[in-house]
VOBA-1610 file (N, C-alpha, C; in pm, whole numbers, padded with zeros to 5 digits, always signed):
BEGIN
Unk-01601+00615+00892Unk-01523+00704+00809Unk-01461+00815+00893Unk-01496+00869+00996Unk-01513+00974+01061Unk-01369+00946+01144Unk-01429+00845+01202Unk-01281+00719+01290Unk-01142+00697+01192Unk-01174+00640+01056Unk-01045+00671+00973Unk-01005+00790+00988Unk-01075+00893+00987Unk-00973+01025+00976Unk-00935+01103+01074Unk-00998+01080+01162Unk-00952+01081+01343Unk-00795+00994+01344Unk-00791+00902+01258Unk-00663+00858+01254Unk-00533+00859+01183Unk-00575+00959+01104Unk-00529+01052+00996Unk-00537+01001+00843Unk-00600+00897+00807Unk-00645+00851+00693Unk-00722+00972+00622Unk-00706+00960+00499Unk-00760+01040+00404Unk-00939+00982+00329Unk-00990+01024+00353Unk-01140+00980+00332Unk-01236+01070+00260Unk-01273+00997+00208Unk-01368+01055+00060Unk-01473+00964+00029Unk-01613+01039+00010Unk-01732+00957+00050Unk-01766+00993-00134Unk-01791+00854-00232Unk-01811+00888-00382Unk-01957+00800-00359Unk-02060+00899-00391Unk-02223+00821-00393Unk-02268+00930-00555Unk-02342+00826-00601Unk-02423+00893-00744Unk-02553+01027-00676Unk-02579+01002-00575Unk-02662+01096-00509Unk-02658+01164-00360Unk-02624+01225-00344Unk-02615+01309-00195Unk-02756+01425-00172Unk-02791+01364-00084Unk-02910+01506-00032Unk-02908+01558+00085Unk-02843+01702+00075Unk-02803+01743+00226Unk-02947+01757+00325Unk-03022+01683+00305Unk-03164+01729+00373Unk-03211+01568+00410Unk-03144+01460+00379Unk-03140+01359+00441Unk-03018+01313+00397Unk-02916+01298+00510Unk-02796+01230+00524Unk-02698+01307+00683Unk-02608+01175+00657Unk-02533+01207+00805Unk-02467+01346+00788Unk-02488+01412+00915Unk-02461+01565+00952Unk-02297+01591+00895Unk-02200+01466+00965Unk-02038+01496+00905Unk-02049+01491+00757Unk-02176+01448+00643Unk-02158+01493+00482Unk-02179+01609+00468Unk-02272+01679+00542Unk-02359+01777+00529Unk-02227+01901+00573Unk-02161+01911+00665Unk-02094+02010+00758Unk-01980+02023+00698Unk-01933+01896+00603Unk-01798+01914+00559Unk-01674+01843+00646Unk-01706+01737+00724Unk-01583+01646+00816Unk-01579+01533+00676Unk-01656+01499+00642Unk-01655+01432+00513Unk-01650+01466+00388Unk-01553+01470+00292Unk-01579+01509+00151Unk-01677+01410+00110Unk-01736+01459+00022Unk-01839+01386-00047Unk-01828+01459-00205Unk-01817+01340-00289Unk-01805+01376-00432Unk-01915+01305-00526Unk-01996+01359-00587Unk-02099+01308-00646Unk-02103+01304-00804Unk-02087+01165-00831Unk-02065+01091-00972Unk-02223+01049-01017Unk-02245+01123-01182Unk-02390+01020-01219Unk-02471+01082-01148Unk-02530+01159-01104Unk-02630+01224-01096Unk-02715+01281-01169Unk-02642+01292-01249Unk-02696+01340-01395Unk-02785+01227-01460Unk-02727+01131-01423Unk-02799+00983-01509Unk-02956+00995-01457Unk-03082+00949-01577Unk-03176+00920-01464Unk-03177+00785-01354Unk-03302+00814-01274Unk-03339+00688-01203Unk-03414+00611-01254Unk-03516+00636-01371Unk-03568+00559-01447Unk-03639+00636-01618Unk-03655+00516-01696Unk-03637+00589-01820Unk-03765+00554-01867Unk-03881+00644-01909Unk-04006+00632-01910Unk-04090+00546-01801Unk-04067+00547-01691Unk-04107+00504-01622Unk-04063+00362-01520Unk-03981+00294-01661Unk-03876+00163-01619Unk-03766+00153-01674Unk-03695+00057-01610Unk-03606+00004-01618Unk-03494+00080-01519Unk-03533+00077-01355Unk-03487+00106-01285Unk-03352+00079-01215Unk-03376-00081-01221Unk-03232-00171-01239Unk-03114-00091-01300Unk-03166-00084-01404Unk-03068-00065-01534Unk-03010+00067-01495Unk-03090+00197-01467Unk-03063+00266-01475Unk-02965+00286-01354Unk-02986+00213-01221Unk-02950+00210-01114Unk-02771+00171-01108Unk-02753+00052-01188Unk-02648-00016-01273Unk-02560+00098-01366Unk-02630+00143-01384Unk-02517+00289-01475Unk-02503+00364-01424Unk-02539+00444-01291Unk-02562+00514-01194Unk-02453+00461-01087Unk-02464+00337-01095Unk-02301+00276-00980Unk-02184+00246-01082Unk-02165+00234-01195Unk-02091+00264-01275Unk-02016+00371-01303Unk-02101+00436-01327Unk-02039+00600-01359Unk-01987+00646-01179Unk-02020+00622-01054Unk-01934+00646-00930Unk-01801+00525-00934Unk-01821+00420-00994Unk-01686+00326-00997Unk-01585+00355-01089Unk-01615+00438-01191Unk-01551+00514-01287Unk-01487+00638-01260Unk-01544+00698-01219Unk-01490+00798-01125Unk-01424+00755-00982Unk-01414+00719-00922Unk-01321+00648-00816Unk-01211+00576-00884Unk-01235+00502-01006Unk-01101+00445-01048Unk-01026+00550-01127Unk-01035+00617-01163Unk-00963+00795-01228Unk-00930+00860-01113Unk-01028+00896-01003Unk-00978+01037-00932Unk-00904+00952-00800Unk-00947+00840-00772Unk-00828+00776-00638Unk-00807+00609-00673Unk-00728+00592-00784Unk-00689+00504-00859Unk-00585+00394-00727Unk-00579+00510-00659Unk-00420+00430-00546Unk-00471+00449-00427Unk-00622+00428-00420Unk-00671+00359-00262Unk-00669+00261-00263Unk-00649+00262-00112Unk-00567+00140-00008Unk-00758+00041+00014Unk-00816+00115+00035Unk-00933+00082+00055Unk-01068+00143+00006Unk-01165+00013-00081Unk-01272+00106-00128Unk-01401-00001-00055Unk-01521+00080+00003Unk-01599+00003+00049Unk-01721+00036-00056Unk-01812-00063-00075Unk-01909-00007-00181Unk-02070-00066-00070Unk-02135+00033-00073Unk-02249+00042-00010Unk-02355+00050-00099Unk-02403-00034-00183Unk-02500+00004-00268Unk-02600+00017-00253Unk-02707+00062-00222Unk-02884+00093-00222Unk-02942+00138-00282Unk-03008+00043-00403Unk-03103+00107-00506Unk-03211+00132-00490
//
């Protein structure tokens, strides 16, 4: 990402969770925007259904990416539940 914008590409990092206390230093410092969708959602709902919840949690960031940058050239999706 860092390399796209070294090349003047416009780059925007959309994850349901960001924690500046574990993640790469360019989210943390600001070389990367980072916009955080669904966070609000839980991670699990009495205890389960983690999947599920995980699934509405990458939803609500694909929802938001298709509204706020509807006319990217490129979207990569990294999922880790």
């Amino acid at each position: 990402a860092v390399g796209l914008q070294r090349r003047g590409h416009e780059v925007a990092v959309y994850t349901a969770h960001h924690d500046a206390s574990h993640c790469f230093e360019e989210t943390r410092d600001g070389t990367l925007r980072v916009v955080v969708a669904g966070a609000w959602l839980p991670k699990r709902i009495l205890g389960r259904g983690y999947a599920a919840c995980a699934y509405l949690r990458t939803l609500a960031v694909a929802v938001r990416v298709a509204f706020a940058a509807p006319r990217a050239d490129v979207v990569v999706v990294d999922q880790v539940a």
